[in-house]
VMD Tcl script that builds the backbone (N, CA, C; Angstrom):
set m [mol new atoms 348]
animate dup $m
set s [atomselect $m all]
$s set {name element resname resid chain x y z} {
  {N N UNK 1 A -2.345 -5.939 12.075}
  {CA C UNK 1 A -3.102 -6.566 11.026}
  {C C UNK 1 A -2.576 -6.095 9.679}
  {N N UNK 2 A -2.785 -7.208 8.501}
  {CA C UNK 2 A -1.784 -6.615 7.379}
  {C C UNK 2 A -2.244 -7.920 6.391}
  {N N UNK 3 A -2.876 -6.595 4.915}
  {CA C UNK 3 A -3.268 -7.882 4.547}
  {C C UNK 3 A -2.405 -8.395 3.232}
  {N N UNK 4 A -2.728 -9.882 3.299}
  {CA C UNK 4 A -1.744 -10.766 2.957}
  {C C UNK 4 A -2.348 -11.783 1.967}
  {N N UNK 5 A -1.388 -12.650 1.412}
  {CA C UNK 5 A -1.544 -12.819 -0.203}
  {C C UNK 5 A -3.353 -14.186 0.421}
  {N N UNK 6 A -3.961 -14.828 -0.280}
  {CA C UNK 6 A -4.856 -15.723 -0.113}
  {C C UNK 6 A -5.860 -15.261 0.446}
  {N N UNK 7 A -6.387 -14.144 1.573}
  {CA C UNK 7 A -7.292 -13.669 2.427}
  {C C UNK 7 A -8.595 -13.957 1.614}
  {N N UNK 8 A -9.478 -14.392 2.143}
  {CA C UNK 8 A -11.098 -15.036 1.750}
  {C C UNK 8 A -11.648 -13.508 1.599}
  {N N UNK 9 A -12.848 -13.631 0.979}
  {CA C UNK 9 A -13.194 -12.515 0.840}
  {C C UNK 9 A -13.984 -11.696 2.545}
  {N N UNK 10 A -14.511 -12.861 2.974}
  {CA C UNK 10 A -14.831 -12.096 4.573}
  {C C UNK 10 A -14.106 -11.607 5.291}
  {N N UNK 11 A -12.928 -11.718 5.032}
  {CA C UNK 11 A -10.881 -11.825 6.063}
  {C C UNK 11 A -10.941 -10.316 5.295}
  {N N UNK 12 A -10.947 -10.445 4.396}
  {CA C UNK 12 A -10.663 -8.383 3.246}
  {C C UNK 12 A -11.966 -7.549 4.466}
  {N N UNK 13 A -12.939 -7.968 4.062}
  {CA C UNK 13 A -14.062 -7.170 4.275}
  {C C UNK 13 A -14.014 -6.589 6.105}
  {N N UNK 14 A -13.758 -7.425 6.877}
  {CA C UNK 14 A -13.375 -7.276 7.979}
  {C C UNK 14 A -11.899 -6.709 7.600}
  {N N UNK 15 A -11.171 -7.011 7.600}
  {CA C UNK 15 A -9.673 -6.090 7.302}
  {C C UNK 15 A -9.899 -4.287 7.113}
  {N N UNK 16 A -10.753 -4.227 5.945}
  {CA C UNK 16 A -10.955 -3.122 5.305}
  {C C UNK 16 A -11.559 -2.062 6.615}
  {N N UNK 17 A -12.707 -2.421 7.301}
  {CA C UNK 17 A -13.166 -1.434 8.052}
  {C C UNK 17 A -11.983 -1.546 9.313}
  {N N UNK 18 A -11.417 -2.826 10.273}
  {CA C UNK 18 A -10.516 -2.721 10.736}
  {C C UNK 18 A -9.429 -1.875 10.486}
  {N N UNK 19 A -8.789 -1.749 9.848}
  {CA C UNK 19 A -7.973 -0.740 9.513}
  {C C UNK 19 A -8.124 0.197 9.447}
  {N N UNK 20 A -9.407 1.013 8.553}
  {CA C UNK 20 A -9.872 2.315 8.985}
  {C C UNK 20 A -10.145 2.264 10.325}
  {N N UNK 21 A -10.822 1.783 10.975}
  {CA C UNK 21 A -10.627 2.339 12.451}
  {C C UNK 21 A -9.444 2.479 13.155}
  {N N UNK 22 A -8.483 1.748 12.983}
  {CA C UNK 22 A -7.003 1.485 13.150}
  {C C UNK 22 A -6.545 2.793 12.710}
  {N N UNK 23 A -6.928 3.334 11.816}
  {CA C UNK 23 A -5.806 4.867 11.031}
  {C C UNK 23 A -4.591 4.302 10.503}
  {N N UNK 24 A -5.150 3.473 10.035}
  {CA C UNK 24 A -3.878 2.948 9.045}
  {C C UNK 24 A -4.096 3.143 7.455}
  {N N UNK 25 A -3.855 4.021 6.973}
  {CA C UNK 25 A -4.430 4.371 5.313}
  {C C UNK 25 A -3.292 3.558 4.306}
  {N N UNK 26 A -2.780 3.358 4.957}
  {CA C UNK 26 A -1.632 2.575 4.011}
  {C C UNK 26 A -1.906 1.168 3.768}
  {N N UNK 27 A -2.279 0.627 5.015}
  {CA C UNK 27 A -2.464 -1.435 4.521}
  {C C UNK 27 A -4.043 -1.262 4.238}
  {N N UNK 28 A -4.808 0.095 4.878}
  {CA C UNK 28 A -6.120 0.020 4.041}
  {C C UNK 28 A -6.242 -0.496 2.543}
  {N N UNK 29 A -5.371 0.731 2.767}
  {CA C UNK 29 A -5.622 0.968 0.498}
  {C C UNK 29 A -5.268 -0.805 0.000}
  {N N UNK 30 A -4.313 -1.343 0.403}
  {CA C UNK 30 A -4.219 -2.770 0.042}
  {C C UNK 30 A -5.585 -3.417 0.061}
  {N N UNK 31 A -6.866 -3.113 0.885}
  {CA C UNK 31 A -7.976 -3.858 0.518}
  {C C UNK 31 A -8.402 -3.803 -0.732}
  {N N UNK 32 A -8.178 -2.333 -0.978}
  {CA C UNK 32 A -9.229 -1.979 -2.312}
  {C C UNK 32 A -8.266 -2.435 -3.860}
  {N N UNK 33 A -9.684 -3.082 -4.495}
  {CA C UNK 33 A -9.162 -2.984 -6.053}
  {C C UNK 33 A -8.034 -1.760 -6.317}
  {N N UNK 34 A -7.603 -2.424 -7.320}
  {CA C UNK 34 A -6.337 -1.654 -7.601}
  {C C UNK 34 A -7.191 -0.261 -8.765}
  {N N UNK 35 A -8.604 -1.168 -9.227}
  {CA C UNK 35 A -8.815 0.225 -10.263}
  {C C UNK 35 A -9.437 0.918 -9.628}
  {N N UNK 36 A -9.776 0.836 -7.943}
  {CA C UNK 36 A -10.772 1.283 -7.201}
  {C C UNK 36 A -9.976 2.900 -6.630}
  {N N UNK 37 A -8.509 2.794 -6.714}
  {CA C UNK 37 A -7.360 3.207 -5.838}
  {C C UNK 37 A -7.436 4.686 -6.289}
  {N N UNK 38 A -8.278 5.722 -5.807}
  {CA C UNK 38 A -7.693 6.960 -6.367}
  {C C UNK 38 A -9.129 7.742 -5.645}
  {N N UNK 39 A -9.848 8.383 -6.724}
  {CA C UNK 39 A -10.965 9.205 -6.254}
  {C C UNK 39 A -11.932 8.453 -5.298}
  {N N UNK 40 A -12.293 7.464 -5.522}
  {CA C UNK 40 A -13.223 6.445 -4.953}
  {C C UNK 40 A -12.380 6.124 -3.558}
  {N N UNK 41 A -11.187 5.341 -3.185}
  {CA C UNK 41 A -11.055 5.415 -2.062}
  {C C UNK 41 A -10.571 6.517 -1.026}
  {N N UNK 42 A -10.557 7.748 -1.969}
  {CA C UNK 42 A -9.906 8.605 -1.077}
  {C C UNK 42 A -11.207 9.329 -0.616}
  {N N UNK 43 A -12.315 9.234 -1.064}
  {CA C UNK 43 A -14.136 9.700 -0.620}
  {C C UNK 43 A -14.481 8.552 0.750}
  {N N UNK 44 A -13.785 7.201 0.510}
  {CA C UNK 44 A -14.355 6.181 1.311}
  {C C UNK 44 A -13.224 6.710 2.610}
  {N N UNK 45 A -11.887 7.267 2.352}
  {CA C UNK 45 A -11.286 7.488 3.720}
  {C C UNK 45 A -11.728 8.417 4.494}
  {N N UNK 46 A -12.001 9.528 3.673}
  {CA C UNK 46 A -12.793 10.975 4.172}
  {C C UNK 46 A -13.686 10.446 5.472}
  {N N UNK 47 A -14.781 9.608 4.691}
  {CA C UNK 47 A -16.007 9.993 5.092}
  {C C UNK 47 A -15.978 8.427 6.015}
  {N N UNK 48 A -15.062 7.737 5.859}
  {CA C UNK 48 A -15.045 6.684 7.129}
  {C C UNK 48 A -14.365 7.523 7.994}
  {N N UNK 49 A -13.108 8.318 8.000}
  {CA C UNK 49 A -12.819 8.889 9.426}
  {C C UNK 49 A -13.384 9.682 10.152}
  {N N UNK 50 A -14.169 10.847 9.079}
  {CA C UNK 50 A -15.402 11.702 9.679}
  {C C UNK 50 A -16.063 10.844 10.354}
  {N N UNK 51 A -16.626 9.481 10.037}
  {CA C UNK 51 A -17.606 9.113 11.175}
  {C C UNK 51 A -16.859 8.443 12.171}
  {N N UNK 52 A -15.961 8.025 12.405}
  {CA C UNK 52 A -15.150 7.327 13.370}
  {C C UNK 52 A -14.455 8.665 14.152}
  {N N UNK 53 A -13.782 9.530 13.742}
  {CA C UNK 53 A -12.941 10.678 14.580}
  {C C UNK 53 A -14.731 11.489 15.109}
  {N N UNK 54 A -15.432 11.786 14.345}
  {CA C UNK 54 A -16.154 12.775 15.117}
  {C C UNK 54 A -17.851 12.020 15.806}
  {N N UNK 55 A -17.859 10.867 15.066}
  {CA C UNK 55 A -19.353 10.748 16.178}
  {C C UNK 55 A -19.102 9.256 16.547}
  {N N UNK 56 A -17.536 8.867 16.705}
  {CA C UNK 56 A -17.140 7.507 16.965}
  {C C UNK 56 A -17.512 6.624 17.140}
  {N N UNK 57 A -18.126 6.333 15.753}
  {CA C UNK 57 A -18.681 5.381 15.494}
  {C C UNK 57 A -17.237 4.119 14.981}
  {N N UNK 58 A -17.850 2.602 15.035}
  {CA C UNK 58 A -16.967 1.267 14.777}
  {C C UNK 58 A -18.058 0.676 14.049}
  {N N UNK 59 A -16.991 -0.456 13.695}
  {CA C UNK 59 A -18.363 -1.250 12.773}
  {C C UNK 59 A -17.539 -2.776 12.843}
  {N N UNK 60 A -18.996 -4.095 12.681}
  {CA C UNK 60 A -18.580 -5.103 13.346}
  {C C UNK 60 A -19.527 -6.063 12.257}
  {N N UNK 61 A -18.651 -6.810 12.117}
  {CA C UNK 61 A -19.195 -8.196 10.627}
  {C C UNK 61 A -20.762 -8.457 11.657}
  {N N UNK 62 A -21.376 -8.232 10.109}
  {CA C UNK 62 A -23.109 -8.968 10.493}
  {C C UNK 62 A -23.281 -10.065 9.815}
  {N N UNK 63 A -23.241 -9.900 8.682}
  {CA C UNK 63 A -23.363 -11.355 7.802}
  {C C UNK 63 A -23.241 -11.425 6.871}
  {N N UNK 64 A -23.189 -12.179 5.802}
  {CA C UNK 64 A -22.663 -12.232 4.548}
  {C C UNK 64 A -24.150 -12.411 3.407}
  {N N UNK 65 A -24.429 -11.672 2.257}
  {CA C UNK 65 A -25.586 -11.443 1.786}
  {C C UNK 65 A -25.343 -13.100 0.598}
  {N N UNK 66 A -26.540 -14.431 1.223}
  {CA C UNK 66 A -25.924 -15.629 0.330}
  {C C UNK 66 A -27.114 -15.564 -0.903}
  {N N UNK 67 A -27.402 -14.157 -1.446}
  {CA C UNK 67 A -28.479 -14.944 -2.769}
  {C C UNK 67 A -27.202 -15.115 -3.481}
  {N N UNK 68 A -28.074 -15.599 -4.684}
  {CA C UNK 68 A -27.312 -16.424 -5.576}
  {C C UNK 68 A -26.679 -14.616 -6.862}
  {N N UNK 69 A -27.398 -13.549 -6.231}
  {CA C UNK 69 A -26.921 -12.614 -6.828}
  {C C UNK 69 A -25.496 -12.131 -6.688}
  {N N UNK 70 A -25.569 -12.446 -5.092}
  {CA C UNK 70 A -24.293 -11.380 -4.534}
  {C C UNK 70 A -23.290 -12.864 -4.207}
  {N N UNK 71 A -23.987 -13.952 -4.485}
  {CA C UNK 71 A -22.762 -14.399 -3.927}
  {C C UNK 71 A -21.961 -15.547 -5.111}
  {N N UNK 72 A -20.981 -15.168 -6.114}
  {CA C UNK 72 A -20.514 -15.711 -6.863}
  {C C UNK 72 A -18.893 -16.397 -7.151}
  {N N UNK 73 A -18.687 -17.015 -7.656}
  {CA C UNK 73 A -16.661 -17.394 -7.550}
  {C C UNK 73 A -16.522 -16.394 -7.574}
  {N N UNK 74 A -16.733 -14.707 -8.156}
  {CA C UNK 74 A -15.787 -14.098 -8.191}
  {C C UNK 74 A -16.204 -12.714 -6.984}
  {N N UNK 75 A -17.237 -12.798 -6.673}
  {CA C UNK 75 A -17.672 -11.536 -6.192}
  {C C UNK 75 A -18.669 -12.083 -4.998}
  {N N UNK 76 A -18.519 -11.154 -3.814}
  {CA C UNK 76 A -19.452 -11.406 -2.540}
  {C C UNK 76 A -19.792 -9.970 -2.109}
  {N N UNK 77 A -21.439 -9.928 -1.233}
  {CA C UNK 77 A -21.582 -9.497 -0.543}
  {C C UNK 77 A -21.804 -9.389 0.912}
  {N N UNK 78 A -20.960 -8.421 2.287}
  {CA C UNK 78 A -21.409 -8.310 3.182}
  {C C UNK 78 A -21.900 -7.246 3.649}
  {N N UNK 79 A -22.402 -7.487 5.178}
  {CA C UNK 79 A -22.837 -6.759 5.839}
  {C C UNK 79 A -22.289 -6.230 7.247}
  {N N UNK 80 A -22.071 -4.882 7.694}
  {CA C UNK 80 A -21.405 -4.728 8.996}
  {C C UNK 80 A -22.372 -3.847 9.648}
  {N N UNK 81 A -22.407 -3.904 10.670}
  {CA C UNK 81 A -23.190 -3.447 11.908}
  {C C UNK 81 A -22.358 -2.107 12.091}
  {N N UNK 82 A -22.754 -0.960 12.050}
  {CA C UNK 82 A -22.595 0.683 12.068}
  {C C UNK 82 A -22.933 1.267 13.915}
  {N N UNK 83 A -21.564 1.004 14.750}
  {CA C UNK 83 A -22.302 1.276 16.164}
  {C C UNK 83 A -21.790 2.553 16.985}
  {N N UNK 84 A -22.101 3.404 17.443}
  {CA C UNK 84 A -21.810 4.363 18.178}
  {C C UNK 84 A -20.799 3.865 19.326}
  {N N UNK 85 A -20.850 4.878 20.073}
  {CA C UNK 85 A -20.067 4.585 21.124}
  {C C UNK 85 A -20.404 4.015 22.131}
  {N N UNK 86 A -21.565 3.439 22.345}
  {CA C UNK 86 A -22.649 2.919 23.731}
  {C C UNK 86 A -22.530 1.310 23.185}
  {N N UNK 87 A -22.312 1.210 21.495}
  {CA C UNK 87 A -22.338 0.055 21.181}
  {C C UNK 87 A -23.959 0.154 20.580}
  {N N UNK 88 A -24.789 0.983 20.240}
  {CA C UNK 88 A -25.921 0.518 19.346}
  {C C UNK 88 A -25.907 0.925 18.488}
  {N N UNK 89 A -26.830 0.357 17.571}
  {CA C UNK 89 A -26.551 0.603 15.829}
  {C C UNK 89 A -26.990 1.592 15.246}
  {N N UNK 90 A -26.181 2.454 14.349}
  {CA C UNK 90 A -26.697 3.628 13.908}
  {C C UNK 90 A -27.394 3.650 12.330}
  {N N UNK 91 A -27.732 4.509 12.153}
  {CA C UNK 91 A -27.954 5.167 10.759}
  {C C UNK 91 A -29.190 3.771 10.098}
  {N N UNK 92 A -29.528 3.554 9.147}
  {CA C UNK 92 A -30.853 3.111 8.348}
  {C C UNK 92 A -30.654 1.723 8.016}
  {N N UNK 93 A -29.831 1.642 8.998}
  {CA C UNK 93 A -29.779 0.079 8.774}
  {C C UNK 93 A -28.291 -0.746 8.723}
  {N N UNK 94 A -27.907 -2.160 8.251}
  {CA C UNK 94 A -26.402 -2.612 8.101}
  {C C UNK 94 A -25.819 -1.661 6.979}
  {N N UNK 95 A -24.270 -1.779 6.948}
  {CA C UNK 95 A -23.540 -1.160 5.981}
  {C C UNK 95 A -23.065 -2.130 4.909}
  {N N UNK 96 A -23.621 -2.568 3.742}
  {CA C UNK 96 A -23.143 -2.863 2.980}
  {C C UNK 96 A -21.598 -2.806 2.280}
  {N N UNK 97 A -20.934 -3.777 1.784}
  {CA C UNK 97 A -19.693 -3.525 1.506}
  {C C UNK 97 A -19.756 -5.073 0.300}
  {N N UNK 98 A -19.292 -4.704 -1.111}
  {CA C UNK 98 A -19.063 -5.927 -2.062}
  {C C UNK 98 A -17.048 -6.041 -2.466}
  {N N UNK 99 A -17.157 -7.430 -2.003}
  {CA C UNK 99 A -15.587 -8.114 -2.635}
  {C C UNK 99 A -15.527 -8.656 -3.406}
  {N N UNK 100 A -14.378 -8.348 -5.068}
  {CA C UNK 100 A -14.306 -9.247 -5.741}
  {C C UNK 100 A -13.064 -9.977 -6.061}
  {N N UNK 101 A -13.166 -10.455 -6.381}
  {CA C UNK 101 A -11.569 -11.082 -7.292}
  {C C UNK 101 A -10.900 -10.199 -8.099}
  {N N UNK 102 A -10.156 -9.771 -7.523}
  {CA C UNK 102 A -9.325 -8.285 -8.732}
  {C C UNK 102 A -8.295 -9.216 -9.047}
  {N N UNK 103 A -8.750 -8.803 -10.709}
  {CA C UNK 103 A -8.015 -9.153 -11.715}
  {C C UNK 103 A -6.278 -8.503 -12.288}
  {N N UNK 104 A -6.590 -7.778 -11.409}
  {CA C UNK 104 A -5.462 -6.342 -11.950}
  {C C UNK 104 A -4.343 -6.847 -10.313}
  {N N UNK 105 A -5.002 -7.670 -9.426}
  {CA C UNK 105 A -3.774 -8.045 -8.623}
  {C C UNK 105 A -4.082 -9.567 -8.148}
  {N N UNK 106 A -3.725 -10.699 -9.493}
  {CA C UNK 106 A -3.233 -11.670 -8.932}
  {C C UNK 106 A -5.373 -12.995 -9.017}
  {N N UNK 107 A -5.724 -12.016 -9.154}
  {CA C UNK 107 A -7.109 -12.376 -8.241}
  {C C UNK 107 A -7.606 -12.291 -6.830}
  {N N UNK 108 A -7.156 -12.115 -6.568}
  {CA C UNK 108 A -6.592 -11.476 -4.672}
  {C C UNK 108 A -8.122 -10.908 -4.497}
  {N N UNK 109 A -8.622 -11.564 -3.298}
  {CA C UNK 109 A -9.955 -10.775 -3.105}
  {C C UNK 109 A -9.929 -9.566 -2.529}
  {N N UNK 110 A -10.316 -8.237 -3.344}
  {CA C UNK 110 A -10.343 -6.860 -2.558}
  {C C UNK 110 A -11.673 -6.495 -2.779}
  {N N UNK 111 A -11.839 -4.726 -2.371}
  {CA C UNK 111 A -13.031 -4.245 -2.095}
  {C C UNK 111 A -13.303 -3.875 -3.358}
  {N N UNK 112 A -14.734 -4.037 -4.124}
  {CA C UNK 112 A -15.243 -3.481 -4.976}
  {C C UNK 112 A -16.112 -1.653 -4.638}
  {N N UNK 113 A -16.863 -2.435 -3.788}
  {CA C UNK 113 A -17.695 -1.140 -2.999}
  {C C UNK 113 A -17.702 -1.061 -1.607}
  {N N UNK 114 A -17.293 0.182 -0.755}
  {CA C UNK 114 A -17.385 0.390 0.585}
  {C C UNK 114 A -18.751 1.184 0.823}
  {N N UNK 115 A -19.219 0.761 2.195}
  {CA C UNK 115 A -20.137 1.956 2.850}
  {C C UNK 115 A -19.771 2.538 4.104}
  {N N UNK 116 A -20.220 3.602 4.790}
  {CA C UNK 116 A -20.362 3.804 5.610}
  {C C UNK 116 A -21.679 4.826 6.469}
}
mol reanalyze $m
mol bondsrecalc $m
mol representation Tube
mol addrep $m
């Protein structure tokens, strides 16, 4: 998997946690905004592999958030399902994650905000 020029913003958002589970930190970082690229995603790699290497946990598209807040030409929100290893869902609920149109590459939809 490898992401590539046009990707919709749901294609990033799925990409983004795919890859971290993958251990691929390199076509990761291609999800994220380019101004996102430094302290901010290197907290989101930490603490996504801590939960994937030690209480192996995955995470799996839930749905896409359609108010008229989160969901704009330039910016979306989703949601991913947080699951252990049995396959049930952990922690306080879905994991939020917002994509926008980064301006700084092209308009290319990347990650604004990750959760985990």
């Amino acid at each position: 998997m490898s992401v590539k020029p046009g990707l919709g913003p749901k294609e990033i958002a799925i990409l983004h946690y795919q890859l971290i589970m993958e251990n691929n930190k390199e076509e990761w970082l291609k999800t994220i905004m380019k101004s996102r690229i430094g302290i901010s995603s290197n907290q989101w790699w930490k603490t996504g592999r801590k939960y994937i290497d030690k209480k192996g946990w995955s995470y799996k598209f839930r749905h896409e958030d359609d108010r008229p807040m989160f969901h704009k030409k330039d910016s979306r929100k989703f949601f991913f399902y947080r699951l252990n290893e049995k396959g049930e869902e952990q922690g306080a609920g879905p994991v939020p994650i917002i994509i926008n149109k980064d301006p700084d590459n092209n308009d290319e939809w990347r990650v604004k905000v990750s959760s985990w």
